[in-house]
C-alpha positions as CSV (number, residue, x, y, z in Angstrom):
1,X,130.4,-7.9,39.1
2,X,131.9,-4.9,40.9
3,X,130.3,-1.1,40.4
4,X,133.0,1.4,39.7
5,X,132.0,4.6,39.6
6,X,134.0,7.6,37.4
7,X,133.8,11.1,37.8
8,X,134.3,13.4,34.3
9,X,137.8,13.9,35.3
10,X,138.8,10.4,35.4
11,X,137.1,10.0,32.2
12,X,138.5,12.6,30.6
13,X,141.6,11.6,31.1
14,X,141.5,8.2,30.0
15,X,139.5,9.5,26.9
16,X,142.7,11.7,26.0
17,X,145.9,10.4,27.5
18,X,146.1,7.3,25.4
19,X,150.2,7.5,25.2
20,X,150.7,8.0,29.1
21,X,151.5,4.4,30.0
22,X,149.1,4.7,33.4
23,X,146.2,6.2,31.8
24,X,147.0,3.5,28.8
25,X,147.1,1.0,31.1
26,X,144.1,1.8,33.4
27,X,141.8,2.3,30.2
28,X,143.1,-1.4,29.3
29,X,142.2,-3.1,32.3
30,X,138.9,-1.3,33.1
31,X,137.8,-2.3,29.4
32,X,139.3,-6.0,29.9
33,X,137.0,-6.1,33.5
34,X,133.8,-4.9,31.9
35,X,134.5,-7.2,28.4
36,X,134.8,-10.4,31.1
37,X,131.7,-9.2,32.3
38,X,133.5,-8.5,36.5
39,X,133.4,-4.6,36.3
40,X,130.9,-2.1,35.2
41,X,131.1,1.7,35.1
42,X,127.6,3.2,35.2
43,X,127.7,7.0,34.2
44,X,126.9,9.5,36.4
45,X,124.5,12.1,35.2
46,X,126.9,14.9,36.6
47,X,129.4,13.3,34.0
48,X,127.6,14.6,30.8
49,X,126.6,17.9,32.3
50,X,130.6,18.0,32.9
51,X,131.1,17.4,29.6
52,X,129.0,20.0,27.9
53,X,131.9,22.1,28.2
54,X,134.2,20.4,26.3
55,X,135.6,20.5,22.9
56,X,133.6,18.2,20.0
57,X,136.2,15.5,19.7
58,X,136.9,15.4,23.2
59,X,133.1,15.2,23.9
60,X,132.8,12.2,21.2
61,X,135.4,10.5,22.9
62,X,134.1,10.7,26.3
63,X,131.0,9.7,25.2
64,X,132.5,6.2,22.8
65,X,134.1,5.6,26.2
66,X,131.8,5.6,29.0
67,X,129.2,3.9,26.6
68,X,131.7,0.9,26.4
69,X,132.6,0.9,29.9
70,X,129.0,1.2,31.0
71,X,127.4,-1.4,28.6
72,X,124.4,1.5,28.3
73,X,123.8,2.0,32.5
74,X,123.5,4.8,33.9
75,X,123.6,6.2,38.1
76,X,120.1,7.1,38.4
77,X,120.4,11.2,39.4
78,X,120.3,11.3,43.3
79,X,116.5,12.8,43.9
80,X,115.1,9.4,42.2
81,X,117.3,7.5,44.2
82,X,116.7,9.3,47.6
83,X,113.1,9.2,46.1
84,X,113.1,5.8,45.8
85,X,114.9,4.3,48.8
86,X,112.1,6.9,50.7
87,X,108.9,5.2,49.3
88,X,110.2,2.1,49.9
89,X,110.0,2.9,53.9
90,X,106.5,2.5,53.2
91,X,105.1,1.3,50.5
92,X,105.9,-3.0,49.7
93,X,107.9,-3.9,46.4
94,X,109.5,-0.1,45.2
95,X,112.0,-0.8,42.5
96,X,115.1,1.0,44.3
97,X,117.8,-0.5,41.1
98,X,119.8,2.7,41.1
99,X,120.9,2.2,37.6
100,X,119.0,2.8,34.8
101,X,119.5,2.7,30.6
102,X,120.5,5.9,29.4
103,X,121.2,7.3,25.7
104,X,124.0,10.0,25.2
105,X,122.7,12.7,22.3
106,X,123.5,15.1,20.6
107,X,127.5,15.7,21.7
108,X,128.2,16.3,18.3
109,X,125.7,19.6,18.2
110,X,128.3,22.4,19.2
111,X,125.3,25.2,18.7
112,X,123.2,22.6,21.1
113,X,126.4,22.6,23.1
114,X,127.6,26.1,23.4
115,X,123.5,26.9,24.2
116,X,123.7,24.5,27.2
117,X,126.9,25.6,28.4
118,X,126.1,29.1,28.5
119,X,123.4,27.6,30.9
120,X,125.3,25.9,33.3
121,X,127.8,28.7,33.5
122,X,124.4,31.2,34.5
123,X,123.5,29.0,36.9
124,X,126.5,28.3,38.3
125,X,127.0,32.2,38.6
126,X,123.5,32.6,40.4
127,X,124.9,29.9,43.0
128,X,127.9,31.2,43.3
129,X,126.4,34.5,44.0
130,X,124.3,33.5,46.6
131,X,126.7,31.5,48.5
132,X,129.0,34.7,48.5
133,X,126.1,36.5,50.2
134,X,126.0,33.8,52.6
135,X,126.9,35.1,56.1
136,X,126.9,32.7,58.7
137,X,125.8,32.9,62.3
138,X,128.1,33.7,64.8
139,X,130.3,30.8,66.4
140,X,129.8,28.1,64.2
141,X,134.0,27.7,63.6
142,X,133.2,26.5,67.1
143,X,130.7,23.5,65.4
144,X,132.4,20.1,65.0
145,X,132.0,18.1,61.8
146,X,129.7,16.2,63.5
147,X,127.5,18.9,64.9
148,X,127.1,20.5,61.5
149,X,126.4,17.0,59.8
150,X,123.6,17.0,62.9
151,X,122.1,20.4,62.1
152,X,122.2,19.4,58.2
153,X,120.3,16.5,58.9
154,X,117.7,18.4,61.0
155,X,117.3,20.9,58.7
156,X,116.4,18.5,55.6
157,X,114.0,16.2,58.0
158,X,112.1,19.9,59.3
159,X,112.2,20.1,55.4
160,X,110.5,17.0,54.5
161,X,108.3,16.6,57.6
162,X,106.5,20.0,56.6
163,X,106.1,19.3,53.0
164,X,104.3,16.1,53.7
165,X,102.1,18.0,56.4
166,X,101.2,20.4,53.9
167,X,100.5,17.1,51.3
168,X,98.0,16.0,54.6
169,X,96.0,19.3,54.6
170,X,95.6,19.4,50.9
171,X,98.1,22.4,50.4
172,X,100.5,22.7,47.9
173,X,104.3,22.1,48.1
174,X,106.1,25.3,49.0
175,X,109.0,26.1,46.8
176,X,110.5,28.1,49.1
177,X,111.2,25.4,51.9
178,X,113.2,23.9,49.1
179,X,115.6,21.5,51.2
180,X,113.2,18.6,50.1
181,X,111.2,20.1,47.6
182,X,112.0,18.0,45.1
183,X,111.6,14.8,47.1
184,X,108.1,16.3,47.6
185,X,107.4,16.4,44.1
186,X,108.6,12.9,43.1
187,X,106.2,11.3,46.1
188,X,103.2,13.6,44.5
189,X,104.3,12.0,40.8
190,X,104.3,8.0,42.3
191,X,100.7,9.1,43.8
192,X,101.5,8.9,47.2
193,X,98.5,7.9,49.4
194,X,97.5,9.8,52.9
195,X,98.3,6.7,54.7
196,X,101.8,6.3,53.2
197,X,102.8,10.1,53.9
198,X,101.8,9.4,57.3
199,X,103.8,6.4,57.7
200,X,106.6,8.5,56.5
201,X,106.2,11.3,59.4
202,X,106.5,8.4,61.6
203,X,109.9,7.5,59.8
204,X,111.2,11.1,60.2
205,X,110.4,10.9,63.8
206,X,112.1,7.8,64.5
207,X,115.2,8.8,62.6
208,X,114.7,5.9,59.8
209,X,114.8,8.2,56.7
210,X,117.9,10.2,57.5
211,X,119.4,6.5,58.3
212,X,119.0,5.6,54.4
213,X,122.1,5.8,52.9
214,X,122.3,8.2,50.5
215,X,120.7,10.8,52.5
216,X,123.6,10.1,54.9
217,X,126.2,10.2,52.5
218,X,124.6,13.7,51.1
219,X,124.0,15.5,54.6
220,X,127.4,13.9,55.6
221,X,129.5,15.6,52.6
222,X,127.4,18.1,53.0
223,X,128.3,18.6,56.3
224,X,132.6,18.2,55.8
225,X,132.1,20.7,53.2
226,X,130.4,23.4,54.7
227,X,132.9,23.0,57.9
228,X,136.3,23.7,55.5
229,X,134.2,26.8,54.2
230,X,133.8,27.7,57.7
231,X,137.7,27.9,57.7
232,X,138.2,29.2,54.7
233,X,138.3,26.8,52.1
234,X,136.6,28.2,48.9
235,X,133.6,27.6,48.0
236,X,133.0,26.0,44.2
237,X,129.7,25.0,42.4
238,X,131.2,22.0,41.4
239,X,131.4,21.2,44.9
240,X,127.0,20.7,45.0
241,X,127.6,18.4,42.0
242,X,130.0,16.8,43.8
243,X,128.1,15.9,46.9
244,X,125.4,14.8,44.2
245,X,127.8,12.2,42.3
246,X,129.4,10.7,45.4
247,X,126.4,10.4,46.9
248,X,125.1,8.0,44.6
249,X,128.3,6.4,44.3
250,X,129.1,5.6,47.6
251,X,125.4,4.0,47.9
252,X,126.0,1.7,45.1
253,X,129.5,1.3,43.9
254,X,132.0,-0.9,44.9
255,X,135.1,1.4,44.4
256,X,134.9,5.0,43.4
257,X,137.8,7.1,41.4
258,X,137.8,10.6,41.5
259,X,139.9,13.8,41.4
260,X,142.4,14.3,44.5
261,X,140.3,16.5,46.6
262,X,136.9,15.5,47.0
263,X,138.9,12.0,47.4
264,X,139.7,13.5,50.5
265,X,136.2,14.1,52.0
266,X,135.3,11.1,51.6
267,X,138.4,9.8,53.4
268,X,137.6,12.3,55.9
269,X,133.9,10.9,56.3
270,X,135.6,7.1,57.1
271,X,137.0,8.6,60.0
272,X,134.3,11.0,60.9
273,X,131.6,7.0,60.6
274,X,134.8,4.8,61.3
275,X,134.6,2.5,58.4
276,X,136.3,2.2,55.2
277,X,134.6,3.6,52.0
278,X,136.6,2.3,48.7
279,X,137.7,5.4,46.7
280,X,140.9,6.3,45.2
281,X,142.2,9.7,43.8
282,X,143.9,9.9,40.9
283,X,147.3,10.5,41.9
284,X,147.4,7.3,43.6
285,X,148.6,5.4,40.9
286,X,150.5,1.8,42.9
287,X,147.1,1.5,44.9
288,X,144.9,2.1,42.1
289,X,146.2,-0.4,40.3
290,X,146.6,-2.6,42.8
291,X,143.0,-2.7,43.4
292,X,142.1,-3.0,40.3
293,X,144.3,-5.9,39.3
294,X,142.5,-7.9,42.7
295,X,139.2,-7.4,41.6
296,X,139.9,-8.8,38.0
297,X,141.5,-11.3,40.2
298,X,138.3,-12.8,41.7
């Protein structure tokens, strides 16, 4: 069975378009693969937060859509799966599934929903604030792609490597070094022991935790991202969710469609790693379906 991962555009789209013959088509095919039991489309969690937004019927049919194409799965949200794929460095038999049963509620609430996307929006704002107070140092247009994929990495191992110190001494996490706060927190809620957290130093130190793969893939996009804003591409929120979703995706899926420009990165990060990554944008229609109709193939 082949993982296909979808973001909330893709969705949308094949939620609404039902007359355009390619959206028709695709939403036939990718129901046909998942009835004969070859494809499956997990949702990502960034999916229903995208939703939110939307209008009730669309929401109900986004909703009736993924459930069918996912069979009930769901992409586990990326901090359990970097959480899980980091405990499993050290401690025997870690259930690292990144899929999980998930239950969509309440899209028919439009208070619920007008509540939660006055939210999102707020928070969004807050990040979008404080990326526009950003200023970065001197020189780095100078930094490569793969010199600021290097420092991202760096920075989120310093991150992690003092959080467990602090876990060693019997201090408390500190919020403010918050690059792997959260990773903190999920170790302290699977009762990590004293002799596992020092294990783990060891695998900072020897460059085996930044080698799992979705904390690659994040400091990677990470890393292509921050080095168009460097040069002027604007900077969007949906561009941490983003990271987030592909992430995942390209940890677990087989083929991944998503809008035209974060189909880009990735294609940019198969040449930055030299090998091929599966993922389509949209407007590639011929390919698309081409791929699609070889997999229902097999």
């Amino acid at each position: 069975m082949k993982i296909i991962s979808l973001d909330q555009n893709v969705v949308s789209n094949l939620a609404k378009n039902v007359a355009d013959p390619f959206w028709r088509d695709l939403r036939a095919a990718l129901l046909g693969g998942v009835k004969a039991g070859k494809l499956l489309c997990p949702i990502p969690k960034e999916t229903i937060a995208e939703t939110v937004p939307c209008s009730r019927d669309v929401r109900i049919k986004i909703r009736d859509l993924h459930n069918t194409l996912s069979l009930g799965f769901s992409f586990k949200h990326f901090g359990a799966v970097e959480g899980c794929e980091t405990l499993a460095l050290v401690r025997p038999n870690v259930d690292t599934c990144p899929y999980e049963r998930i239950v969509w509620h309440s899209v028919e609430n439009d208070a619920l929903m007008k509540a939660k996307a006055t939210e999102m929006r707020q928070a969004q704002d807050l990040m979008r604030r404080r990326m526009e107070a950003f200023i970065q140092p001197p020189d780095q247009d100078k930094l490569s792609v793969r010199d600021i994929r290097s420092e991202v990495i760096a920075e989120r191992a310093g991150s992690f490597y003092r959080q467990i110190e602090r876990l060693l001494a019997g201090r408390p996490l500190d919020p403010s070094d918050d690059l792997e706060f959260g990773l903190g927190r999920f170790l302290m809620s699977k009762d990590v022991t004293k002799a596992e957290l020092e294990k783990l130093l060891e695998k900072i130190l020897t460059r085996r935790w930044e080698a799992i793969p979705v904390v690659f893939f994040a400091a990677a996009l990470g890393a292509l991202l921050d080095h168009g804003r460097i040069r002027g591409r604007k900077y969007s929120v949906n561009d941490e969710v983003d990271v987030s979703r592909l992430s995942v995706a390209l940890h677990c899926s087989a083929t991944i469609i998503t809008e035209n420009s974060m189909a880009c990165i990735v294609r940019r990060l198969e040449k930055e790693i030299g090998e091929p990554l599966d993922v389509f944008p949209i407007r590639e229609r011929d390919a698309l379906k081409a791929a699609l109709e070889m997999a229902l193939a097999e």
